[in-house]
Kinemage of the C-alpha trace (Angstrom):
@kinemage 1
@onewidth
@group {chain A} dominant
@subgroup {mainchain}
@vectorlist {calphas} color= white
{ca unk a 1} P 56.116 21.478 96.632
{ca unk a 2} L 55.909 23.574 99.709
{ca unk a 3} L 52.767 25.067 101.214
{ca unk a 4} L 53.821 27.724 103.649
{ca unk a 5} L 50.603 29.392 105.503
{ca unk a 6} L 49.555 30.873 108.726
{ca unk a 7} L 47.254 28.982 110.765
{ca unk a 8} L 44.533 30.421 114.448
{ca unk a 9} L 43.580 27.168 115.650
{ca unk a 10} L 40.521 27.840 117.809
{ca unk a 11} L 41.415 24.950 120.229
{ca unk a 12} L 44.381 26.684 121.680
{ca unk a 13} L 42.117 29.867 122.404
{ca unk a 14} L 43.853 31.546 126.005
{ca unk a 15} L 42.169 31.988 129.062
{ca unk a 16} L 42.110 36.065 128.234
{ca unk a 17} L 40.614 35.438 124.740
{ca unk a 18} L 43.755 35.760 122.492
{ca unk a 19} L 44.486 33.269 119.481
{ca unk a 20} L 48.171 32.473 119.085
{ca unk a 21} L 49.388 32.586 115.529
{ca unk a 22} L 51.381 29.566 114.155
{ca unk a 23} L 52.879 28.850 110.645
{ca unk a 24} L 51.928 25.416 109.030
{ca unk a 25} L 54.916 24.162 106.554
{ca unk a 26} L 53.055 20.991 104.430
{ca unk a 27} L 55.576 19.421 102.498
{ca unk a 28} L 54.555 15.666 101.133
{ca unk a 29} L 51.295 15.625 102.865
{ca unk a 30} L 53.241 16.238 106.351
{ca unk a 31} L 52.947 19.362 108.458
{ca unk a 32} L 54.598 21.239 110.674
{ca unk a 33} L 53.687 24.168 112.682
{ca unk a 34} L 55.732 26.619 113.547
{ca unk a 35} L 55.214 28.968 116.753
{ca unk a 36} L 55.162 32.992 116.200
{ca unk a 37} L 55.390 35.789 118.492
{ca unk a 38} L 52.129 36.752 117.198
{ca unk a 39} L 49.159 36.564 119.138
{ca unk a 40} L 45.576 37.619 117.593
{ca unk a 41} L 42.880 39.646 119.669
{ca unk a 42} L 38.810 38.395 118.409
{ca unk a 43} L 38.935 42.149 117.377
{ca unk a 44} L 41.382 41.167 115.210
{ca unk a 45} L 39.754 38.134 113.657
{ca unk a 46} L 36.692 37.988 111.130
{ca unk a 47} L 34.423 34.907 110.910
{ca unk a 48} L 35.857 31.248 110.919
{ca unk a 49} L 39.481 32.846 112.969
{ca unk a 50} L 40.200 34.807 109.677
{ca unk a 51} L 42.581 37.583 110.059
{ca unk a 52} L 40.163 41.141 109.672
{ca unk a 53} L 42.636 43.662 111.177
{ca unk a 54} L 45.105 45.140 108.353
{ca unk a 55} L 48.151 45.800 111.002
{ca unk a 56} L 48.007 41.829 112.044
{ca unk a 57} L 47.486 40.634 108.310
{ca unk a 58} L 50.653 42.497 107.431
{ca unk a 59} L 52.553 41.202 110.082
{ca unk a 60} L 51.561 37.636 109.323
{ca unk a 61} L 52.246 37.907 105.700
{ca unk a 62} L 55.432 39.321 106.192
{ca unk a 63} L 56.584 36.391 108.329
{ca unk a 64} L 55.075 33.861 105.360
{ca unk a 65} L 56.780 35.753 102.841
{ca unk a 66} L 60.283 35.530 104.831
{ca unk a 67} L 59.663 31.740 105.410
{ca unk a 68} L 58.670 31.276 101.704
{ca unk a 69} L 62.063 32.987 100.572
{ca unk a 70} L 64.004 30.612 103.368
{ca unk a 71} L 62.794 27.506 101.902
């Protein structure tokens, strides 16, 4: 079965603050990440780099819910 979710990895934080957002595709115990266009402010994020802010959620589970229908 295929896990499709999106993924802030705090690691890759940017000089200016901002989180990019990636999309992890597990599939037999083997991810893959996927880059977005999506890039999270810390005003966007609640505790532990989850997504707070309704406008980025929808965005993001948009995107999972196109990838989800691809596969």
């Amino acid at each position: 079965m295929i896990t499709v979710q999106y993924v802030i990895l705090k690691h890759q934080q940017r000089k200016d603050g901002t989180y990019p957002v990636k999309i992890r595709v597990t599939y037999k115990r083997k991810s893959r990440y996927l880059a977005t266009n999506l890039i999270a402010r810390p005003s966007d994020l609640g505790r532990g780099l989850t997504v707070k802010s309704p406008t980025l959620a929808n965005k993001v589970n948009t995107l999972v819910m196109k990838i989800q229908d691809i596969v």
